[in-house]
Each structure stands twice: as C-alpha cells, then as structure tokens.
N, C-alpha and C positions, 0 to 999 in steps of 0.2 A: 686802588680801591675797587673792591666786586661792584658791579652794579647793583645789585639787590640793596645793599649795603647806605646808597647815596638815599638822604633825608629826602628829596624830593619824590624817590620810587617809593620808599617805606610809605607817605602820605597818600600818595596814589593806590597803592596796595591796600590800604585804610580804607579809604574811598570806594576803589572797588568793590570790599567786600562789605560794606554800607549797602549800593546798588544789588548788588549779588542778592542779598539776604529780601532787598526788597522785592525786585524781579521773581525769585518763588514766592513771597506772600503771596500775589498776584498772579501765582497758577503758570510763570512760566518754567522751562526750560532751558538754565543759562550754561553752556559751553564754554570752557574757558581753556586758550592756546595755556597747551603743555610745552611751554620753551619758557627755559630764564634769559630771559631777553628784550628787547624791544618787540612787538609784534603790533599787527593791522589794526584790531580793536580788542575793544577788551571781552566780550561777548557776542555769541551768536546764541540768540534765544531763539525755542518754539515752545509752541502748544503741546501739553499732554496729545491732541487731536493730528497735531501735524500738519494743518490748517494754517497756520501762521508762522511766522519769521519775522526777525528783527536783527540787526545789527547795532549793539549797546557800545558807547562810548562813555565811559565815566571822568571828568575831569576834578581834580581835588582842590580847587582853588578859589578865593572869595573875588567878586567882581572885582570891577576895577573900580579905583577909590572916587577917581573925580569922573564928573558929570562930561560925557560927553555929546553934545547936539541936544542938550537939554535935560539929555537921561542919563540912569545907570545902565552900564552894558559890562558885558563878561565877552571872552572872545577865547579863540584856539589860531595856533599856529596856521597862518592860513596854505601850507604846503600839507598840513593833516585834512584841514576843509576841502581841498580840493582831492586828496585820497578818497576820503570818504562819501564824493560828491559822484565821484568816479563809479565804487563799489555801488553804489546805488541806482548808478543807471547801467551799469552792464548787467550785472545780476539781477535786478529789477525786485531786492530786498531792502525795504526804508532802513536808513540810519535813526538810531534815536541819539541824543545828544545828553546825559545828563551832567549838572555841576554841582560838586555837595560844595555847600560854602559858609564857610565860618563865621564869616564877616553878617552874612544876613540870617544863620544859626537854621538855615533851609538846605535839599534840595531840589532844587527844580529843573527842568528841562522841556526840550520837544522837539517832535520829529524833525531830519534838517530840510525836508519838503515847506515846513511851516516856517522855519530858522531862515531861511535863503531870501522868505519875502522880505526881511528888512536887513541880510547882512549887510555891512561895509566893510571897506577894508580902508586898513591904521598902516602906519609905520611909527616903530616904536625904535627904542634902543636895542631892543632885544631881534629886532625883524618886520617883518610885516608881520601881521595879524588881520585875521576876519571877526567881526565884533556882533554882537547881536543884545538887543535890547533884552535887559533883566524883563520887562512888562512884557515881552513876548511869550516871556516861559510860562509853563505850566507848572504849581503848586505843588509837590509831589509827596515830600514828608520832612516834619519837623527835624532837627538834631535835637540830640540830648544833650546835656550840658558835659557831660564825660565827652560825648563825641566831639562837640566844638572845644574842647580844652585841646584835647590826645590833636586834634588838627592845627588847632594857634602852636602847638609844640612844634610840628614838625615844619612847620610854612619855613618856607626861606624867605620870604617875605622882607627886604630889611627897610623897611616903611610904614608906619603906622595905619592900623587900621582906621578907615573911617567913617 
C-alpha cells in the first residue's frame, strides 16, 4: 500500500488543509514540504512583512476519551514533542501545535512554549506519549458538520467516541 493511500494520512491531509486555509485567513504565509512522505512539520509560516515565523504542526485527531488527572487532554507521540522541542530551541522559531477534533467539532491549539507548562508524559499501548490539557488550548475555529462527518470517516479510531 502507497502511503498517501493509508486512512490515517488521508485524515491528516484533511486536517492539514483545514489549518492551511485557516493560517491564510489570518494573513499568513504557509509553506508546505514538497515530498510524498513523512516530513519534520507540516508548515513553516510567515508574515507577508517577513517579520514573523512559525512552525505549524497540525494533528487530526479528537482528545482522548477518558479524563485523565481530572481533565480532558490530547497528546503527540512524545519522540515528535521532543523533535519539535528541539527545532524550537536551535532555530529559535516557536512551534505552534494545532488539533482539529471531531469529537469536540473544534480546532484548537497553542504555542508548545505555552503546551510544555503542563505537558506530561503517558505510556500507552501504542508508546509513550506527551499529553497536554484540552483547557490549555486556545479556541481557534469551529468544524462544520461536513467537516466533522469527512473526519468521523476516516478516524481509525476503533472505540467509541465520548
């Protein structure tokens, strides 16, 4: 099977060009690696001005279902968290973080300078993971209900939402 191919990049491709479309609302500049492949992030934005840079991370997937330490929280593989924790202090360009998610029909995100104040890290069945509190994020734009459908399709998900 091609990668492009596998349900989980089709959702992720979804998701990013969700971010994508929203990042130019908001006047930026999104770059996006020309390789069919795995790559670093998924965007490097700027400013029309030149003045600004960001590094965009789009994740396509809804929190996680039960409550942990009291809260909902959403997390990334924590060998991506610590790439992007990386690119962030050498190049000395913030990482943004966002999650489109079906399950709360949002997406929200925030910088991982803000993300790092409360990450933890999980071990799950799938690996470790870095977890960070949904209430940390910032608000960012509603889904539309075509959007949250086309997303519940593609989830590999085999767990009920809740």
């Amino acid at each position: 099977m091609n990668w492009k191919d596998k349900t989980t990049v089709k959702k992720g491709d979804f998701g990013e060009q969700i971010i994508k479309e929203h990042l130019i609302s908001k006047g930026l500049i999104p770059y996006i690696p020309d390789f069919n492949g795995v790559h670093p992030f998924d965007f490097l934005c700027a400013s029309p001005d030149k003045k600004n840079m960001v590094i965009v991370d789009a994740k396509a997937y809804a929190r996680m279902n039960r409550r942990e330490f009291g809260e909902y929280w959403t997390g990334i593989n924590t060998r991506h968290y610590e790439e992007y924790f990386h690119l962030q202090q050498k190049y000395k360009v913030p990482v943004h973080l966002y999650f489109i998610d079906e399950l709360e029909k949002r997406i929200y995100g925030n910088s991982l300078s803000e993300l790092e104040l409360s990450a933890r890290i999980i071990h799950t069945k799938r690996g470790t993971k870095t977890i960070f509190r949904v209430s940390d994020m910032i608000h960012v734009a509603s889904l539309s209900e075509e959007q949250v459908l086309e997303l519940k399709r593609l989830s590999s998900r085999n767990y009920a939402y809740r």
